[in-house]
N, CA and C of each residue as an Amber inpcrd file, in Angstrom:
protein
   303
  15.3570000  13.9750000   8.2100000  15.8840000  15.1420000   8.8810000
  17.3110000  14.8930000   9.3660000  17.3560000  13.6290000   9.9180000
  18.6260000  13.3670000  10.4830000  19.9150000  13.5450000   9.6540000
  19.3590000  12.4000000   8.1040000  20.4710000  12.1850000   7.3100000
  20.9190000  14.1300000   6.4750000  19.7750000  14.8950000   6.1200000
  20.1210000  15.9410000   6.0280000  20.9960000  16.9170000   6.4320000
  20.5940000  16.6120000   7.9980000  22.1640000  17.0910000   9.2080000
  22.8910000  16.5140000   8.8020000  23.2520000  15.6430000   8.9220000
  24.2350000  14.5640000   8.4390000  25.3580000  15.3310000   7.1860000
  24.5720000  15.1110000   5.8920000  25.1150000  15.5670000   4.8590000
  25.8350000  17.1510000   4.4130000  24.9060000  17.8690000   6.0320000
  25.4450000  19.2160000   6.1950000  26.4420000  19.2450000   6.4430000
  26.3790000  18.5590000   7.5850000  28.0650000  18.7860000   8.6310000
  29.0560000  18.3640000   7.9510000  28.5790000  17.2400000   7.1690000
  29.9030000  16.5390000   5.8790000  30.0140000  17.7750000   5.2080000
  29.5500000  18.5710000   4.5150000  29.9880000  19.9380000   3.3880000
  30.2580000  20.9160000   4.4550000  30.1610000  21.2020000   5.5720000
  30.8780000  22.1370000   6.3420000  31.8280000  22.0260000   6.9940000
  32.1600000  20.3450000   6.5530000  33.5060000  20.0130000   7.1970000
  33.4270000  20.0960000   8.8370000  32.4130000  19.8640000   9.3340000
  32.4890000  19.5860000  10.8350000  32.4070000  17.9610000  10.9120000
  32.5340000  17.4920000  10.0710000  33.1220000  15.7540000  10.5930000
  34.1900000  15.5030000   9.8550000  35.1080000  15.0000000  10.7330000
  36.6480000  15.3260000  10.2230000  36.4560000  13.6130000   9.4390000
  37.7270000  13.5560000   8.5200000  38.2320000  12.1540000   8.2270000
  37.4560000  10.8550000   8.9850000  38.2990000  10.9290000  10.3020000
  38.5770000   9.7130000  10.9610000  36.4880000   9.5760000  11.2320000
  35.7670000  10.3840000  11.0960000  34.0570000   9.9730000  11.1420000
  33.6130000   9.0760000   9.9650000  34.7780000   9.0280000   8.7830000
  33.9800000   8.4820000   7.7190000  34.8440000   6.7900000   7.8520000
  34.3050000   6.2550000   6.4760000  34.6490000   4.8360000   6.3220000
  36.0300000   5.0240000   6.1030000  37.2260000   3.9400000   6.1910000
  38.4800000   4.0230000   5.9080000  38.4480000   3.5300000   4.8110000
  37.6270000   2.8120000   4.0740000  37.7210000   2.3240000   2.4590000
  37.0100000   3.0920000   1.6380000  37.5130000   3.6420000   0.8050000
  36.4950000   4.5570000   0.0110000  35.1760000   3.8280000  -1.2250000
  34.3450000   4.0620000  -0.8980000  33.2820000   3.3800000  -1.9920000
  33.6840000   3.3880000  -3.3300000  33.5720000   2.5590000  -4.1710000
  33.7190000   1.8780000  -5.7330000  33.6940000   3.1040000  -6.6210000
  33.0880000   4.1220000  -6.0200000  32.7830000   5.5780000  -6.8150000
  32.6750000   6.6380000  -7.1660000  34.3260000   6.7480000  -6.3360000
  35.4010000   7.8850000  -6.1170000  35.8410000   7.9980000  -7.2300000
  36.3440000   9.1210000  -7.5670000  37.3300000   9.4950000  -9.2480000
  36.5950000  10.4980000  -9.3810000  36.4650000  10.3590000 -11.2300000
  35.8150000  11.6050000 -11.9790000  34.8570000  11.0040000 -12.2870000
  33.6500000  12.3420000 -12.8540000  32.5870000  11.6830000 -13.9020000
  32.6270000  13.0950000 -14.4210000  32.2930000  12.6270000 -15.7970000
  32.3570000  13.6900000 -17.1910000  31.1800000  13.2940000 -17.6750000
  30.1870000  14.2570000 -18.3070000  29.3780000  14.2700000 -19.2820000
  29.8970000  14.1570000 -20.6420000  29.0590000  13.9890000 -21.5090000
  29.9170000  12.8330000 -23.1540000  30.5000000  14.5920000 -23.6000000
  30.0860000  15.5770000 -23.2820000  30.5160000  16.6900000 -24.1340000
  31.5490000  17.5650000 -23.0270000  31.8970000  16.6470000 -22.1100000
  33.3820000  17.4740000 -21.2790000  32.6890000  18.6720000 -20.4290000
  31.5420000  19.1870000 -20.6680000  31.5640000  20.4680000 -19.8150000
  31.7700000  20.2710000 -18.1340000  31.5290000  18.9470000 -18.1930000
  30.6660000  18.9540000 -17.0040000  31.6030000  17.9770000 -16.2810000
  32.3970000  18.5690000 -15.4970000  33.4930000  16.9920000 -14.6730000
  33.0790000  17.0620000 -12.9550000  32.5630000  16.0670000 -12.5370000
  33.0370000  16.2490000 -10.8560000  33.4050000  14.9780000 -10.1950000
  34.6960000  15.6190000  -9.2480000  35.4580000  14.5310000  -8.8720000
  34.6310000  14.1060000  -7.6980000  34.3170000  13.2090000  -7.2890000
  34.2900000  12.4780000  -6.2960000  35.0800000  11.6740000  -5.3480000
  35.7140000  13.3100000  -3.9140000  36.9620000  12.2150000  -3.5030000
  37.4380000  11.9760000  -2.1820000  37.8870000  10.7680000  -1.8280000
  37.5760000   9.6650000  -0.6130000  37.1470000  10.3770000   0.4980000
  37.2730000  11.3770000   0.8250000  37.0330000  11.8820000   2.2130000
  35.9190000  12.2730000   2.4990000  34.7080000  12.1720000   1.1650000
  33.1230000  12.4150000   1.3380000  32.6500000  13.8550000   0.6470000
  33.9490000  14.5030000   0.2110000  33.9230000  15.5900000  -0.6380000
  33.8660000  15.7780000  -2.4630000  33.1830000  16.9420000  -2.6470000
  33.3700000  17.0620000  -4.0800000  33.7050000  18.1190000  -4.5530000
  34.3830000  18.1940000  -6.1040000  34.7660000  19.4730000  -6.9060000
  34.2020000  19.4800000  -8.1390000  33.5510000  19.8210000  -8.5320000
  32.7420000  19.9620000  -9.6690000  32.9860000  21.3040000 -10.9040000
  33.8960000  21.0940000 -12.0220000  34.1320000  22.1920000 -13.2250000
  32.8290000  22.0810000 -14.3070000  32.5170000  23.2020000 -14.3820000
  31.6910000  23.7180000 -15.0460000  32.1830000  24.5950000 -16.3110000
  31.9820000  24.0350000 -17.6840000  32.3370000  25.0490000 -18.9940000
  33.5190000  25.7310000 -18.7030000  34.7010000  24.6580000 -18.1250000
  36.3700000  25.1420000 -17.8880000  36.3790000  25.7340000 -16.4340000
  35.7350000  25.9620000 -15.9820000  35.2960000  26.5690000 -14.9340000
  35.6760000  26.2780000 -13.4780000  36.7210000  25.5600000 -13.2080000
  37.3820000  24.8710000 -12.0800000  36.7000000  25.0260000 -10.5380000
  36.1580000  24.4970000 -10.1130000  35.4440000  24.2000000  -8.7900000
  34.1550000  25.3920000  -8.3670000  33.8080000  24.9510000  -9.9210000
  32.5910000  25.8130000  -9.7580000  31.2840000  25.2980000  -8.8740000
  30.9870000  24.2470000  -8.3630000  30.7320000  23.9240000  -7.1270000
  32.0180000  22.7660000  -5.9920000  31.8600000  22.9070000  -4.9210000
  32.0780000  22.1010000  -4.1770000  31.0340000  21.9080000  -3.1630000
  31.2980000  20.7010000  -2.3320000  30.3730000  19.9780000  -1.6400000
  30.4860000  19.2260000  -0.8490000  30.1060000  18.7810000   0.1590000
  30.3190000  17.2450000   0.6150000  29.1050000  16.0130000  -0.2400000
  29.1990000  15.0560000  -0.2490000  28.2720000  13.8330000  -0.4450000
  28.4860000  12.5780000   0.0570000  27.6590000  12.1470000   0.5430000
  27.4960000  11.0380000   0.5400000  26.5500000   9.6960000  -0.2260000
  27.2250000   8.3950000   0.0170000  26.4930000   7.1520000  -1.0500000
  26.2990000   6.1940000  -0.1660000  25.1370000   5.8570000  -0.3480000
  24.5400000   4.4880000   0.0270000  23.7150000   3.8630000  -1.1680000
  24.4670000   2.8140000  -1.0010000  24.0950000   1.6320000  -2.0540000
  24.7010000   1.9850000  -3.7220000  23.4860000   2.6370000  -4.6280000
  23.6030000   3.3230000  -5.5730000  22.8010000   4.5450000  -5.6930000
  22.8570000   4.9350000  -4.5020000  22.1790000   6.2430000  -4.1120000
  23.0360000   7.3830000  -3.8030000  23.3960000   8.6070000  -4.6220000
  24.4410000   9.9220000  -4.0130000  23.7220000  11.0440000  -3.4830000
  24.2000000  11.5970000  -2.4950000  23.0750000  12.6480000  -2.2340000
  23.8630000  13.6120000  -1.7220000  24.0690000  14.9740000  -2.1840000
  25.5910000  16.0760000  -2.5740000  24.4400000  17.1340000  -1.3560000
  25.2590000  17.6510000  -0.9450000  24.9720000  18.9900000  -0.0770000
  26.5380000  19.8620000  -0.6760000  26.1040000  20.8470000  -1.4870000
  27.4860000  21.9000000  -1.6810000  27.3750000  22.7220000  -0.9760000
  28.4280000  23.8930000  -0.4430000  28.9730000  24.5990000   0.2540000
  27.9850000  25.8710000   0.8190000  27.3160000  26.2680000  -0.4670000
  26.1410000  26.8890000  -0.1030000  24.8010000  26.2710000   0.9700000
  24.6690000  24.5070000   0.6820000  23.6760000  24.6040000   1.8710000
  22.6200000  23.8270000   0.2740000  23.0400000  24.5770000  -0.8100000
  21.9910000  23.6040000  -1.6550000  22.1470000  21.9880000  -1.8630000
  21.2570000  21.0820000  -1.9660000  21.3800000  19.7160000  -2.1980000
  20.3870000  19.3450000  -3.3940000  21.6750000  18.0710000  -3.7860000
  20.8420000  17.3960000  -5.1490000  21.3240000  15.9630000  -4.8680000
  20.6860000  15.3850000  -5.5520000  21.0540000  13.9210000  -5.7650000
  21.3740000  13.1930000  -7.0570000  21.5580000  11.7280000  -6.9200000
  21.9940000  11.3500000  -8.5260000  21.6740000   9.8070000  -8.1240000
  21.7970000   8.7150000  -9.1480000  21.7490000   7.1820000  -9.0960000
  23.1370000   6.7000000  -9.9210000  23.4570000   5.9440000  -9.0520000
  24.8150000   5.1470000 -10.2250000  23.7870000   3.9400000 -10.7750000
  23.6370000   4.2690000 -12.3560000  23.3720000   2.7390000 -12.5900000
  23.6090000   1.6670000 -13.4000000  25.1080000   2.3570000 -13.0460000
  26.0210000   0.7580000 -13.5850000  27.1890000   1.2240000 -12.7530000
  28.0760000   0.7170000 -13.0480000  29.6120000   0.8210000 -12.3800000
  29.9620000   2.0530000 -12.8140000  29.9810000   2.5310000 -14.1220000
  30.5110000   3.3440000 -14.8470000  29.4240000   4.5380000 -15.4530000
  28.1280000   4.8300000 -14.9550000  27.1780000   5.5840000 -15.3430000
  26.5600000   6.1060000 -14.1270000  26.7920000   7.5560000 -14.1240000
  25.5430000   8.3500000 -13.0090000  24.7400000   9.2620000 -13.4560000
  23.7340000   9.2960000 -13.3130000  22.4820000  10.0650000 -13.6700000
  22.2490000  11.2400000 -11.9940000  22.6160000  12.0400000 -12.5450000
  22.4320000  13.2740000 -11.3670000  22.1830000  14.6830000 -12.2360000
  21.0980000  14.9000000 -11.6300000  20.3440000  16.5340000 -12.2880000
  20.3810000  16.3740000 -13.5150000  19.7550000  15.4400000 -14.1900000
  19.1840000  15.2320000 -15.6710000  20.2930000  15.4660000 -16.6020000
  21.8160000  15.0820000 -16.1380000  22.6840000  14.7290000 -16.5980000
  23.0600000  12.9680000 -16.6440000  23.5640000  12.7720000 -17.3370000
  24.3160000  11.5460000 -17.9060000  25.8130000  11.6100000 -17.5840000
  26.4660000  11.1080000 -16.6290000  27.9800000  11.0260000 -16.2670000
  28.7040000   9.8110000 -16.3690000  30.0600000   9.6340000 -17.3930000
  30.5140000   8.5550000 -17.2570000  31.9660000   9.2130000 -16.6920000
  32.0600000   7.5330000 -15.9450000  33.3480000   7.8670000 -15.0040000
  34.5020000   8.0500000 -16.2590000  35.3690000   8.3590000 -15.9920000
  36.8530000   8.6550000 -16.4690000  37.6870000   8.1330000 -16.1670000
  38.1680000   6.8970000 -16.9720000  39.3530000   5.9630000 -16.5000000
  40.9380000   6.7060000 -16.7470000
């Protein structure tokens, strides 16, 4: 229940910057699916932008990661999750995402 609040107030932007870590986790950037539709950035401040079929910030969100665990609350209030499991591979909503160097 707690971490749920938590992940709210991060996507409603009621915890500013200076609440989060000053180093950003290993797994900030982009991730793309192998066929491009699908890009979302992951970026330092605990936020996300997610393009859909060209579709430019067809969700946003806050998220947060622990360990190799992501767990997204977008703007609406809906939440999903994902696993990094490698450096360069996330599995979130029965997608396949590799980062984008």
């Amino acid at each position: 229940m707690i971490r749920r609040l938590l992940l709210l107030l991060v996507a409603m932007g009621a915890l500013n910057a200076c609440d989060r870590p000053a180093t950003p986790h290993p797994y900030v950037g982009m991730w793309v699916t192998a066929d491009g539709r699908i890009r979302q950035e992951l970026l330092p401040d605990g936020r996300y932008e997610e393009a859909r079929d060209g579709r430019e910030r067809a969700y946003t969100g806050g998220y947060t990661v622990t360990g190799d665990h992501i767990d997204y609350v977008d703007d609406t209030g809906f939440t999903a999750d994902g696993t990094f499991v490698s450096p360069d591979v996330l599995h979130h909503g029965g997608m396949v995402m590799h980062r984008e160097r």
